[in-house]
N, C-alpha and C positions, 0 to 999 in steps of 0.2 A: 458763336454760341459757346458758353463755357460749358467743359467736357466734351463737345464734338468738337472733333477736324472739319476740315476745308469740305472733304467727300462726304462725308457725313452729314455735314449741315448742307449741303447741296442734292444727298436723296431728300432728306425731309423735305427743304425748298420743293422740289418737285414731285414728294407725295401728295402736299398740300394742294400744289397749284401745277398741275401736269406741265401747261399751257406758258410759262412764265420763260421770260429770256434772263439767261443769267453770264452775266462777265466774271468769272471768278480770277481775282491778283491773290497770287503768292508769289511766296520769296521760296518754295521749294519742288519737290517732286510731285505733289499730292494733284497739281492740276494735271498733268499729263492721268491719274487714275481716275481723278473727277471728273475728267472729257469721257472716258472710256468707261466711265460705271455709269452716268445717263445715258449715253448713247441717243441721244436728243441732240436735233438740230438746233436746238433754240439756246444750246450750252457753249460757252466759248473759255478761254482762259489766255490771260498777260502773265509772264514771268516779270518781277519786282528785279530790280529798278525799273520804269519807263517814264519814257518821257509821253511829253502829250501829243507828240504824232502819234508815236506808238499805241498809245493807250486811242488815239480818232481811230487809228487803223482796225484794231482791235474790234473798234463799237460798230464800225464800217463793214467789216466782213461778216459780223455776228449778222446783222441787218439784211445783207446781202440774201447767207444763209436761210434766214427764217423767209424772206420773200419769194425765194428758189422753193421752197416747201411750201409756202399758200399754195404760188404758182403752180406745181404739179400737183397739189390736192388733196 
């Protein structure tokens, strides 16, 4: 989004739509603060470059996550 960052556009993503699973890629620090400022299971982050294991792994554990959380309720 022009004028937000990565965190920034990922609170709004998730004012809007609480519920929403988000993969966020960068290429710097901001996802380790975007993990940590949702505090939502359904939030994951890839550091740039990956490749497309990396990036299944990614979408793999995000999945996991959000299923471990239906699961307990």
């Amino acid at each position: 989004m022009p004028g937000l960052d990565g965190a920034h556009t990922l609170e709004r993503l998730l004012a809007c739509n609480p519920g929403q699973a988000v993969l966020m890629a960068t290429g710097n620090s901001e996802m380790a603060i975007a993990e940590s400022l949702a505090g939502h299971p359904s939030v994951a982050g890839i550091q740039k470059p990956f490749s497309a294991e990396e990036l299944n792994q990614a979408f793999q554990g995000l999945r996991r996550r959000i299923r471990s959380e239906l699961e307990a309720g």
